[in-house]
C-alpha positions in Angstrom: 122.3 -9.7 109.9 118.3 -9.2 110.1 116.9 -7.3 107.5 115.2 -4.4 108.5 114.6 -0.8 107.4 117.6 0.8 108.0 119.7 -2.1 106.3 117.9 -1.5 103.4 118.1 2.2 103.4 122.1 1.4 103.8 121.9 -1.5 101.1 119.7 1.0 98.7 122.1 4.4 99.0 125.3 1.7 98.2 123.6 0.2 95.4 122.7 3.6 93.9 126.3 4.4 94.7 128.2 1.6 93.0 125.4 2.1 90.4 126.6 5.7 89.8 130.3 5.5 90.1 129.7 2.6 87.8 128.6 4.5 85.2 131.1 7.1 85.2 133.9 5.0 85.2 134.6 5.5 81.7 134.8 9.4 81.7 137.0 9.1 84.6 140.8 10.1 84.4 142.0 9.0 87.4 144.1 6.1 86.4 146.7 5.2 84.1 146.1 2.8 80.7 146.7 -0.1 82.5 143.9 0.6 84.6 145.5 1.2 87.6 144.3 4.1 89.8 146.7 6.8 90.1 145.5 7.9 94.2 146.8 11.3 95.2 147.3 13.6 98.5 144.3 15.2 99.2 144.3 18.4 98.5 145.1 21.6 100.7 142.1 22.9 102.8 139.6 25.8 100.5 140.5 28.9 101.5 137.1 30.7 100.6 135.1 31.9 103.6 131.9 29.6 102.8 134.0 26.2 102.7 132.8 23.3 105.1 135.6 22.8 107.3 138.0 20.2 107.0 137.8 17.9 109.6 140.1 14.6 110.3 141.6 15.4 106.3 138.5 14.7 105.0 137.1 17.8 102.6 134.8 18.3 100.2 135.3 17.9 96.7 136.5 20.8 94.6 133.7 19.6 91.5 130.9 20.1 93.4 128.3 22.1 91.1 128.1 25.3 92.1 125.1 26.6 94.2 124.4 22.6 95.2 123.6 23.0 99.3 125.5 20.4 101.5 123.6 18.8 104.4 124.4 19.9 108.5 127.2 17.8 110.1 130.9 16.8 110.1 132.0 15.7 106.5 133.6 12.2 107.8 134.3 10.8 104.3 134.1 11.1 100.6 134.4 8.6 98.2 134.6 8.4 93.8 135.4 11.4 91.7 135.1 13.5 88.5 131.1 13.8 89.3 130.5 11.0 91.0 130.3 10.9 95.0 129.3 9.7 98.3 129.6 12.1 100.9 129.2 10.8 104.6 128.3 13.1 107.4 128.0 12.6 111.0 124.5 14.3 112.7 123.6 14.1 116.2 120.1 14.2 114.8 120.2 12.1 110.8 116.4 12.7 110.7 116.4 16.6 111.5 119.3 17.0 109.4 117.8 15.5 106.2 114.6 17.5 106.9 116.5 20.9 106.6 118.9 19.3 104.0 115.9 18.4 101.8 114.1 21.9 102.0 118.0 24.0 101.4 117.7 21.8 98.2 114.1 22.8 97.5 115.0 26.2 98.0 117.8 25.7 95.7 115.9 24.5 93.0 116.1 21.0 93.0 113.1 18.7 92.4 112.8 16.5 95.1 111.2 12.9 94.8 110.9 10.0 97.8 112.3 6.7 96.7 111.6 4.1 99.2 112.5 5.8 102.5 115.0 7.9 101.1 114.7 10.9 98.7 116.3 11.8 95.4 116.6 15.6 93.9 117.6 16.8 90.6 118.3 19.8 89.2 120.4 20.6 85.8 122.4 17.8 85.3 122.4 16.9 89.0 121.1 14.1 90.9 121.4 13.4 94.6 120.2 10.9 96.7 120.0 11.2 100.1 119.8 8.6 102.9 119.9 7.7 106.7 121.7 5.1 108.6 122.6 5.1 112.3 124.3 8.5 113.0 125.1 9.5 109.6 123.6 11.2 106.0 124.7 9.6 103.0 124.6 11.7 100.1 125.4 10.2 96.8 125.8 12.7 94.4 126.1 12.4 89.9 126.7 15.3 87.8 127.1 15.1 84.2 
C-alpha cells in the first residue's frame, strides 16, 4: 500500500488509539483474573430525547463525559471501554463534518490543537482526537 496522506492520518488516529486503550488497560474491569475479556450484549437503546440514534446496534457509550459534543453522522462503530474510545462515523462530507465538529467542541470549551493533519482538544480530564479517512470521522476519545 503507497503511503500517502490519508494512510497516515488512518495509521496516526490507530496509533493514538492503541496508545490510549493501552494505557487504560489496567483501570479496566472488563475481564476476569485470568485475563480473559468478559464481552457483553450491548446495551438497550438511551431513552433520553437527546441520544444519537442507534443505528445497525451500534450506540454510543453510556461514560461519555457529560456536555462532550459528538460529531454529524451515523455512529457505525465503537470500540474500548471504561474511558477509553474510538468512535467511527459515517459523513457524506468527513471534511465539513469535522469543521462543525471542531467548532461544537470550541464552543464547548475544549482547547483545540492541530497535530499533523488532524486535531486534538482537551478539556477537564478529556482528550479527543479527531481524524479523517475515506468516508468516515474517527474520534478517539480518553477520560480520566
Amino acid at each position: 500500500m503507497p503511503w500517502n496522506r490519508t494512510t497516515s492520518l488512518v495509521a496516526v488516529a490507530a496509533a493514538v488509539a492503541v496508545g490510549l486503550l493501552g494505557l487504560t488497560a489496567c483501570g479496566s474491569d472488563a475481564g476476569d483474573a485470568k485475563g480473559t475479556s468478559s464481552a457483553t450484549a450491548p446495551a438497550p437503546a438511551p431513552t433520553t430525547p437527546d441520544a444519537p440514534p442507534v443505528t445497525g446496534g451500534v450506540k454510543k457509550p453510556d461514560d461519555l463525559p457529560a456536555g462532550l459534543p459528538l460529531p454529524s453522522g451515523e455512529l457505525t462503530s465503537v470500540t474500548g471501554g471504561k474511558g477509553a474510545y474510538v468512535l467511527t462515523f459515517g459523513a457524506a462530507d468527513p471534511k465539513a463534518a469535522v469543521g462543525a465538529y471542531r467548532a461544537a467542541l470550541e464552543d464547548a470549551g475544549y482547547q483545540v490543537v492541530d497535530v499533523a493533519g488532524i486535531f486534538t482538544a482537551t478539556s477537564d480530564k478529556t482528550s479527543v482526537s479527531v481524524a479523517t479517512g475515506g468516508d468516515t470521522v474517527v474520534l478517539t476519545l480518553a477520560t480520566l
